[in-house]
C-alpha positions in Angstrom: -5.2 -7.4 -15.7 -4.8 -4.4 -13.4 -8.4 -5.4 -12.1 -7.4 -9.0 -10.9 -4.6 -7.1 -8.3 -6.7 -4.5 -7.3 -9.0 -6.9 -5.9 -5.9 -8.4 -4.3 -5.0 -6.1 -2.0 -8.5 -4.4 -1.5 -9.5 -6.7 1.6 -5.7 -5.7 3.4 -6.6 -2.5 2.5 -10.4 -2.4 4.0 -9.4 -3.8 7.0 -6.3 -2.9 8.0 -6.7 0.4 7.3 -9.6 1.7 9.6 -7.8 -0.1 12.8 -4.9 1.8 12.2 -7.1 5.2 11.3 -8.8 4.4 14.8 -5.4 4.0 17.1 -3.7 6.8 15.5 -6.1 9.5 16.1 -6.0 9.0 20.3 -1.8 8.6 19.6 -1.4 11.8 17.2 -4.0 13.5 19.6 -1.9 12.6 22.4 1.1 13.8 20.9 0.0 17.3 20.2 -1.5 17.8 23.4 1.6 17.0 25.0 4.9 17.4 22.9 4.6 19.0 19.5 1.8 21.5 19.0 -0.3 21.1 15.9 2.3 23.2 13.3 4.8 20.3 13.5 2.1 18.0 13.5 0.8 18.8 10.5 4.4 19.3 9.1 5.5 16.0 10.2 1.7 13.9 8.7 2.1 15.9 5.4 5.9 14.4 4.5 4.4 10.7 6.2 1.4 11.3 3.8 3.9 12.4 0.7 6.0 9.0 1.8 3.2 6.9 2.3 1.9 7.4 -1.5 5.1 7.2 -2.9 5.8 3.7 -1.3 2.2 2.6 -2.0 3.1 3.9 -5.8 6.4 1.6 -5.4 4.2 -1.5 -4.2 3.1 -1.9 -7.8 4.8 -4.6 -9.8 6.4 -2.7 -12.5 8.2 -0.3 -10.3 10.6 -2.4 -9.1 10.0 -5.4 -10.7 13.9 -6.0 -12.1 15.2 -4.7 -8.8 13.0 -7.4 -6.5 13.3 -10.0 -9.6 9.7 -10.2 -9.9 7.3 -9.9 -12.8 5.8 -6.5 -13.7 2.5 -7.6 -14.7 -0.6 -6.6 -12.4 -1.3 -10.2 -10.8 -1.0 -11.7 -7.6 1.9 -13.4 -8.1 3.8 -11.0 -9.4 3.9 -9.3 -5.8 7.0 -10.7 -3.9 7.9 -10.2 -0.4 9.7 -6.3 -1.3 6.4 -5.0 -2.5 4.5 -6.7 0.7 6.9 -4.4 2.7 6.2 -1.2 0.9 2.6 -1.9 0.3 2.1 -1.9 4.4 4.3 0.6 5.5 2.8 2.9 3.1 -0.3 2.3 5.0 1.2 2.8 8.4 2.0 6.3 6.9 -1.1 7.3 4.6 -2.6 6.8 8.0 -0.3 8.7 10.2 -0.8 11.2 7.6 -4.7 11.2 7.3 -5.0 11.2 11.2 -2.3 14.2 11.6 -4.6 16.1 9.5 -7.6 15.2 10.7 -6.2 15.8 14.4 -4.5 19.2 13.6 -6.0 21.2 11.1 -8.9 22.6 11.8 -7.2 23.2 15.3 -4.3 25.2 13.7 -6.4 27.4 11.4 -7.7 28.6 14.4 -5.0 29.4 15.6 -4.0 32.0 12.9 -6.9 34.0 14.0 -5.9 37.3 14.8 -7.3 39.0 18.0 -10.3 40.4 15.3 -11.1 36.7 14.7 -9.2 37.2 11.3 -6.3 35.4 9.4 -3.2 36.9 8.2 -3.3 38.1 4.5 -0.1 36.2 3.3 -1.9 33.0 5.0 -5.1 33.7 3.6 -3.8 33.5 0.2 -2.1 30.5 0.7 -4.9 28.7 1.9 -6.9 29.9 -1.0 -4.2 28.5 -3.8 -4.3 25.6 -1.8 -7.9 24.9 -1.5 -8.1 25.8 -5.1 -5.9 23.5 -6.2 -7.1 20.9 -4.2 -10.8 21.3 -5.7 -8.8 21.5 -9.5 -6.8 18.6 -9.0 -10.0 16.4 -7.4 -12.4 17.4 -10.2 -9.4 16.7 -13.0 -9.1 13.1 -10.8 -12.4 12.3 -10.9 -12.2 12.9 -14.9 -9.4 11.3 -15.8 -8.0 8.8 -12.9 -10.3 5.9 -14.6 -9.1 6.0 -17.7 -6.1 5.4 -16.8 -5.2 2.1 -16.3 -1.4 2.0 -14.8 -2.4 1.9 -10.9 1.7 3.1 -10.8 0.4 6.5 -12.6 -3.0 6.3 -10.6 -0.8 6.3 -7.1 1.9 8.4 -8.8 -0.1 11.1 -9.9 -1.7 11.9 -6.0 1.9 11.3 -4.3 3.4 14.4 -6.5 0.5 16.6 -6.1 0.9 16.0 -1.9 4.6 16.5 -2.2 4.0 20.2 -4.0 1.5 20.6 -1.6 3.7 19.5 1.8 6.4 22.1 0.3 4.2 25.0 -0.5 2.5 24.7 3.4 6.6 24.9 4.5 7.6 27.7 2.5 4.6 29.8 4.7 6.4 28.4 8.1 7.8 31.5 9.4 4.5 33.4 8.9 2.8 31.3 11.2 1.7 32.0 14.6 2.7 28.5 16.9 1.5 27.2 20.0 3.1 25.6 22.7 1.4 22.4 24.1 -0.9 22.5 27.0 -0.9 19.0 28.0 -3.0 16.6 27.3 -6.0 14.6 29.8 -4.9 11.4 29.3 -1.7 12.1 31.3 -3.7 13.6 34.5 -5.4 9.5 34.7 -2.1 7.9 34.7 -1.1 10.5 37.0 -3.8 9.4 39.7 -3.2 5.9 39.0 0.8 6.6 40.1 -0.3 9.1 42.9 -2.6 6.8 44.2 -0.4 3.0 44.1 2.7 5.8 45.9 -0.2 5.9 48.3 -0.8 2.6 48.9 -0.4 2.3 52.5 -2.5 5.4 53.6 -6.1 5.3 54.8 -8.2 7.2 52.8 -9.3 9.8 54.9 -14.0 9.8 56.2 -13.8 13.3 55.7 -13.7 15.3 51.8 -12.3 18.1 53.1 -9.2 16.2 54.1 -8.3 15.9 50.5 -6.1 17.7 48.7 -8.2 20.3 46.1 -7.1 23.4 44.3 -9.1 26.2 44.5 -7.8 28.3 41.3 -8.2 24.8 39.6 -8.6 25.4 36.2 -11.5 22.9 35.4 -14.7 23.0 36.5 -15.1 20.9 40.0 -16.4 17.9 39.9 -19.0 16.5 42.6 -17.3 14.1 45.3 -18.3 10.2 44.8 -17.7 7.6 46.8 -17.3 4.3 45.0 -13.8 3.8 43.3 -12.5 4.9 47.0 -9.2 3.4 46.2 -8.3 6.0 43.4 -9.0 9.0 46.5 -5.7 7.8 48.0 -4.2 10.3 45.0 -5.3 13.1 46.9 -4.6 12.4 50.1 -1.8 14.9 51.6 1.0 13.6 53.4 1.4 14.8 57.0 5.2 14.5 56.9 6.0 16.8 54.1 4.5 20.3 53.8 2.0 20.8 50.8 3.7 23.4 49.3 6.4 20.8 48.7 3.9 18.2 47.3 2.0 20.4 44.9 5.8 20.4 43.3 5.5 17.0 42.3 2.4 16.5 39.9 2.9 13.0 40.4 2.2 12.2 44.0 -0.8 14.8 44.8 -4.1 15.1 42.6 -6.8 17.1 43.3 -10.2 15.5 43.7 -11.4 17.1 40.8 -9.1 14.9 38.6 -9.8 12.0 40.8 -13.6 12.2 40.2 -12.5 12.5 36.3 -10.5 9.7 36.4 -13.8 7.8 38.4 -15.9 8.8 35.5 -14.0 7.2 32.9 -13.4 4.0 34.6 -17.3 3.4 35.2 -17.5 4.2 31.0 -15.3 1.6 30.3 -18.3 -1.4 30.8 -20.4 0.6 28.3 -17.7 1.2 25.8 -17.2 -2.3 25.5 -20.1 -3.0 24.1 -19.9 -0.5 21.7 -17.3 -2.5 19.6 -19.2 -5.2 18.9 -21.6 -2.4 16.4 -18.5 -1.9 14.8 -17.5 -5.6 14.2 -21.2 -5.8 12.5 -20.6 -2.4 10.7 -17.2 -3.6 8.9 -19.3 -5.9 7.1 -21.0 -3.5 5.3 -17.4 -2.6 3.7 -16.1 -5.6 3.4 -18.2 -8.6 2.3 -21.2 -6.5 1.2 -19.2 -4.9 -1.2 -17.7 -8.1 -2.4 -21.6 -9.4 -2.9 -22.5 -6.2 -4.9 -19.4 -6.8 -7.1 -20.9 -9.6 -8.2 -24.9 -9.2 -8.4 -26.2 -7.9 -11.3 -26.1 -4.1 -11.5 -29.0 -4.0 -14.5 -33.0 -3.1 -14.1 -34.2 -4.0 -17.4 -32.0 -2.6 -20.2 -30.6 0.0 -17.8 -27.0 -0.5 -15.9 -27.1 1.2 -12.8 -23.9 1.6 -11.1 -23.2 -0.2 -7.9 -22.2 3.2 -6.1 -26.1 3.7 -6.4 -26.4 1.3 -3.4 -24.1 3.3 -1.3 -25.7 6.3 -2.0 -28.9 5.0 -0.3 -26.9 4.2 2.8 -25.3 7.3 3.1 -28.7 9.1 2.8 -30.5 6.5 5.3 -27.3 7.3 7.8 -28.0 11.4 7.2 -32.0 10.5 7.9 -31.7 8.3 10.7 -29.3 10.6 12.9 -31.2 13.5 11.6 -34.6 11.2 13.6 -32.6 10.3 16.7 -31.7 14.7 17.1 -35.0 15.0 16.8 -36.1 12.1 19.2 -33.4 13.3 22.0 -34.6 16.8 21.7 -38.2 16.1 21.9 -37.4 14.7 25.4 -37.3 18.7 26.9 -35.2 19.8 29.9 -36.6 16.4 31.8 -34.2 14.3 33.4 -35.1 11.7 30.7 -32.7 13.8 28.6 -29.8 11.9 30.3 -30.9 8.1 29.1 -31.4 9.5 25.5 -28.3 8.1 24.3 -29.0 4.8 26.3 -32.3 4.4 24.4 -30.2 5.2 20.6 -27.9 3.1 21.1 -29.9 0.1 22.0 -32.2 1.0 18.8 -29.2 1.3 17.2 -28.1 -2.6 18.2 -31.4 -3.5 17.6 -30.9 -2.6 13.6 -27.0 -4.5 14.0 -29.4 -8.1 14.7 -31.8 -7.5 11.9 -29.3 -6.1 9.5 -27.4 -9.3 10.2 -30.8 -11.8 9.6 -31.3 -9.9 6.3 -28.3 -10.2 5.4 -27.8 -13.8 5.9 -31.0 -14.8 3.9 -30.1 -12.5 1.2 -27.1 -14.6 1.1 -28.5 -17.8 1.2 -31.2 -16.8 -1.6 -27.7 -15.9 -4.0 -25.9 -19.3 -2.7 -29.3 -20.8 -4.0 -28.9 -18.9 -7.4 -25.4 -19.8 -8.1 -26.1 -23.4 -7.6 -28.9 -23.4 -9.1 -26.4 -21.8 -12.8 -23.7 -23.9 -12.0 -21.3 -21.1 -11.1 -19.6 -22.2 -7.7 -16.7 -23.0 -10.0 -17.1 -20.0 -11.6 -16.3 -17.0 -9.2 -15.8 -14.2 -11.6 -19.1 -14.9 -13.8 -22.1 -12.2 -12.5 -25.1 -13.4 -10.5 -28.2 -13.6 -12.5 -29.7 -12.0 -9.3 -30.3 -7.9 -9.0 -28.1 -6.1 -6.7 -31.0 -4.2 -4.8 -31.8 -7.4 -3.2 -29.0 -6.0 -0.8 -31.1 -2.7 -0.6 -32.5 -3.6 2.5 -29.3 -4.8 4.6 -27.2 -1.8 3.8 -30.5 0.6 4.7 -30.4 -1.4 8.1 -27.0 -0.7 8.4 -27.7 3.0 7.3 -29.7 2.9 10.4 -27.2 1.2 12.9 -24.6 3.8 11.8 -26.9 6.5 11.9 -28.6 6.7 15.1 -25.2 4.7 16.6 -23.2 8.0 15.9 -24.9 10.1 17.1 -26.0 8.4 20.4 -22.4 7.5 21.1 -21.5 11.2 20.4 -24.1 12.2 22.7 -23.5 10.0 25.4 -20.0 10.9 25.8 -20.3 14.9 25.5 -23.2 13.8 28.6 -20.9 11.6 30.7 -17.5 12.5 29.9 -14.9 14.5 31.7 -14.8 18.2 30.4 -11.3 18.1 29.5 -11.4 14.7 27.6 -14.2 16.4 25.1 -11.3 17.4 22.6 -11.0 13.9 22.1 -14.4 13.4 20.9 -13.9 13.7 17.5 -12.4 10.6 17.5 -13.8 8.6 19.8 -16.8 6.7 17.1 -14.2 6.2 14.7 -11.9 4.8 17.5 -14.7 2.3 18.7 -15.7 1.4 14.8 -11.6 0.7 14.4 -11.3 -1.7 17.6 -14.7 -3.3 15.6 -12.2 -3.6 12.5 -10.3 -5.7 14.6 -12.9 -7.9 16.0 -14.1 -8.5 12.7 -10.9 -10.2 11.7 -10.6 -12.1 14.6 -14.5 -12.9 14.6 -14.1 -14.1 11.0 -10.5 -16.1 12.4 -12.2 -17.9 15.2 -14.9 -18.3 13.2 -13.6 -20.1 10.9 -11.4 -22.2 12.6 -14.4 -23.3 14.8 -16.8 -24.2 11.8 -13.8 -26.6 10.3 -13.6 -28.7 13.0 -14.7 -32.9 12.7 -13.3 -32.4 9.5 -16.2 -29.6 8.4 -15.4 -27.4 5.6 -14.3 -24.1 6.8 -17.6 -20.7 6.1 -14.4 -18.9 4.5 -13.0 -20.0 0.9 -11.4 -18.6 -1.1 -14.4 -17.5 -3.2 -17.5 -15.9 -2.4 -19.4 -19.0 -3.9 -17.9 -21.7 -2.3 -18.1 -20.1 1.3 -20.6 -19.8 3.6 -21.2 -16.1 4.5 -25.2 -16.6 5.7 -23.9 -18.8 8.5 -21.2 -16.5 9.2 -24.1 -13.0 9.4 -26.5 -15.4 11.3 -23.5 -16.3 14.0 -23.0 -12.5 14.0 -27.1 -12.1 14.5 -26.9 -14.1 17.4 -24.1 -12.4 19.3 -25.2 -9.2 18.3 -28.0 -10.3 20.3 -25.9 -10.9 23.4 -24.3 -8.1 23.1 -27.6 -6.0 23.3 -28.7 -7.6 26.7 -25.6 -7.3 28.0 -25.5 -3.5 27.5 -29.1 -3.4 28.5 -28.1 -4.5 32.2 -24.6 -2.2 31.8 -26.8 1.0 30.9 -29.2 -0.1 34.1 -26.7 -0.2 36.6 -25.0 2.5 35.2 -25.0 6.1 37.1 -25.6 8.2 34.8 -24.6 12.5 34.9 -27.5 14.6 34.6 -27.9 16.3 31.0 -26.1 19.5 30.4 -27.3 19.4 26.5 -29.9 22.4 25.7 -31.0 21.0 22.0 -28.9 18.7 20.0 -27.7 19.2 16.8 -26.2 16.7 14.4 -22.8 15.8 15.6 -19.7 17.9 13.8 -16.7 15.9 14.4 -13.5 17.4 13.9 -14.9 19.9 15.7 -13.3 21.3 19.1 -14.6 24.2 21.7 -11.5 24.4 23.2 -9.7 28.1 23.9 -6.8 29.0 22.5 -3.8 30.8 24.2 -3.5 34.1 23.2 0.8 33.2 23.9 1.6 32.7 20.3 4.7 33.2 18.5 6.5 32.6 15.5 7.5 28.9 14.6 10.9 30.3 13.4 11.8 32.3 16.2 
């Protein structure tokens, strides 16, 4: 019974929730940099997280069923329009909290550090109950969540543990050191953009010198470029005021250093977007593959192998295939072919997205074949008499795609990006596989609505039997294909930074190299 609703809010789950993972870390990130710090960052995504599982444990039907005058048994239409509501904004929270995290704490553990590059005693032990716990509660979850079948005690049980948990980090406020913001990158680009529009009327001046740059600027300087010339106008110093009176106002002089930054992003852009279209083709992999192995048979012989088998082989394919594009970019030396590393990753990378998809859509056609072939369109819940490793090879293509896509993507940005915007790399994959989230829904949308036209019968039913999902992958094949020569031309044209990489290593996101200031004081005080 409890089965039959899981599976109904599964796909709002899958997909909703990794576009609003994506937008929230660059927001939260935002945030700290510029307003809160990451104490009352964490502070404030711990009570969203608490909130967010206690709502989601309030979306089940027996919660409030007398209160919302629906039924409280664990089916679709037992969910009324109240639990809808509480179902979605505890998603909008779970992710604020999960990105607040994910933003802030390894961040904020640094900052406890003492001058000796050790934490506080008090905070140590804190930590340590914490992380114990954590590890207690997860083993005892593992252990026990499946055999209990109430998905109101499932979501129950995790919301109280985060609430003890959100308290017990509050209690330890005043012993913390807390940092005040240092601003964040993103507000120096919108800061050229009004500097230079202010500027509007002004001829950029032939001669560099002319503009405006800071000599104690804190950034490493930037070389002088001359395409973009319209964004130079932010730097151009006014004749009628005097400059100690402009460098007052942030707003209206730039220095070409954060000009050139603002350059470099802009020419990114092209590349970026074609980056979204591997995420489109990776959401697949979580969405309707899954939905295919739920209904393959999961036995060789005698023997049931679980499903999670499958997923076990892609995660080790991913760890392999980045693990061979390291290697590969640091095989290349101290050349200057270093720099095009990530260039030739990430079109190996798109290169797996086509054939993943043409796998994929014969594997599905094979399966449509064997499920008319039993007589079970009609009969969406009875298992495939086909084995589940005939997927194998689509989600070790997609292994691959993720794989060497990561780490590529990683790479090209720490090569081409602004120093300052490097903090923000961390999220940046998961921010490009988010938008993909989003083109997946509207791909599958505008898909659909396209293949029902002359009276057609739309790719998407309402069961996996009755739709068409190979047409659907081999549609994808085909502009995955696009997509690929279109970067190819993007990456030719593009002017690329020379290397500053010595020898890769595998990405560690959540990671940051950024200093901390020594300026710390209590969050009470």
């Amino acid at each position: 019974m409890y089965g039959s609703w899981a599976s109904h809010v599964r796909q709002p789950l899958s997909m909703c929730f990794g576009e609003l993972l994506a937008y929230c870390h660059y927001c939260l990130q935002f945030i700290v940099d510029t307003v809160m710090g990451n104490y009352w960052m964490l502070l404030i995504s711990s009570f969203a997280y608490s909130a967010g599982l206690g709502f989601l444990t309030m979306s089940t039907p027996p919660v409030l069923a007398k209160a919302m005058g629906t039924c409280s048994e664990y089916k679709p239409e037992c969910i009324g329009d109240g639990q809808q509501i509480l179902f979605y904004t505890a998603l909008a929270l779970i992710a604020i909290g999960v990105c607040g995290h994910i933003t802030s704490w390894g961040p904020f553990m640094a900052e406890q550090l003492n001058e000796r590059g050790e934490i506080d005693e008090g905070t140590f032990w804190r930590f340590f109950c914490s992380i114990l716990a954590v590890i207690i509660i997860t083993i005892v979850a593992v252990i026990a969540l499946p055999y209990i079948k109430p998905w109101s005690i499932r979501f129950g049980i995790p919301a109280i543990c985060t609430l003890v948990a959100t308290l017990l980090f509050f209690t330890g406020s005043c012993s913390y050191n807390y940092f005040l913001p240092q601003g964040s990158p993103l507000t120096t680009f919108v800061r050229v953009f009004v500097a230079s529009t202010s500027k509007f009327l002004y001829a950029s001046p032939k001669d560099v010198k002319k503009l405006y740059e800071n000599p104690t600027f804190e950034l490493e300087l930037v070389p002088y470029t001359r395409s973009l010339r319209c964004l130079d106008k932010a730097a151009i110093i006014v004749p009628s005021k005097t400059l100690e009176e402009q460098q007052k106002n942030r707003w209206r002089l730039c220095t070409v250093t954060e000009v050139e930054e603002t350059k470099t992003i802009i020419r990114m852009i092209p590349v970026w977007l074609t980056f979204i279209f591997c995420g489109v083709v990776s959401s697949i992999g979580f969405t309707y593959f899954i939905e295919q192995l739920d209904h393959l048979n999961p036995k060789v012989g005698r023997l049931k192998v679980p499903p999670i088998v499958l997923l076990w082989f892609y995660d080790q394919a991913k760890t392999k295939c980045g693990e061979f594009y390291v290697t590969f970019a640091n095989s290349l030396g101290e050349s200057g072919s270093r720099k095009i590393a990530p260039a030739i990753g990430i079109t190996v990378s798109m290169i797996f997205a086509i054939l993943c998809c043409i796998t994929a859509a014969k594997v599905e056609n094979r399966r449509l074949g064997v499920v008319q072939k039993h007589g079970l369109i009609d009969k969406p819940d009875e298992t495939v008499p086909m084995t589940m490793f005939w997927l194998l090879p689509q989600f070790l293509l997609l292994a691959a795609l993720d794989g060497i896509f990561e780490c590529s993507a990683v790479t090209f940005f720490i090569d081409q990006a602004p120093i300052s915007t490097r903090r923000y790399l961390p999220f940046f994959v998961s921010g490009v596989f988010g938008v993909g989230v989003l083109g997946s829904v509207l791909s599958v949308y505008v898909t659909g609505k396209i293949s029902e036209r002359g009276g057609k019968l739309n790719w998407f039913q309402h069961t996996l039997n009755r739709s068409r999902l190979d047409k659907y992958y081999w549609t994808l094949a085909w502009l995955a294909a696009i997509n690929l020569v279109i970067f190819i031309v993007v990456a030719i044209f593009y002017r690329y930074k020379e290397s500053e990489l010595q020898d890769l290593g595998a990405p560690e996101f959540g990671e940051t190299d950024e200093p901390f200031d020594d300026n710390a004081k209590c969050c009470c005080c």
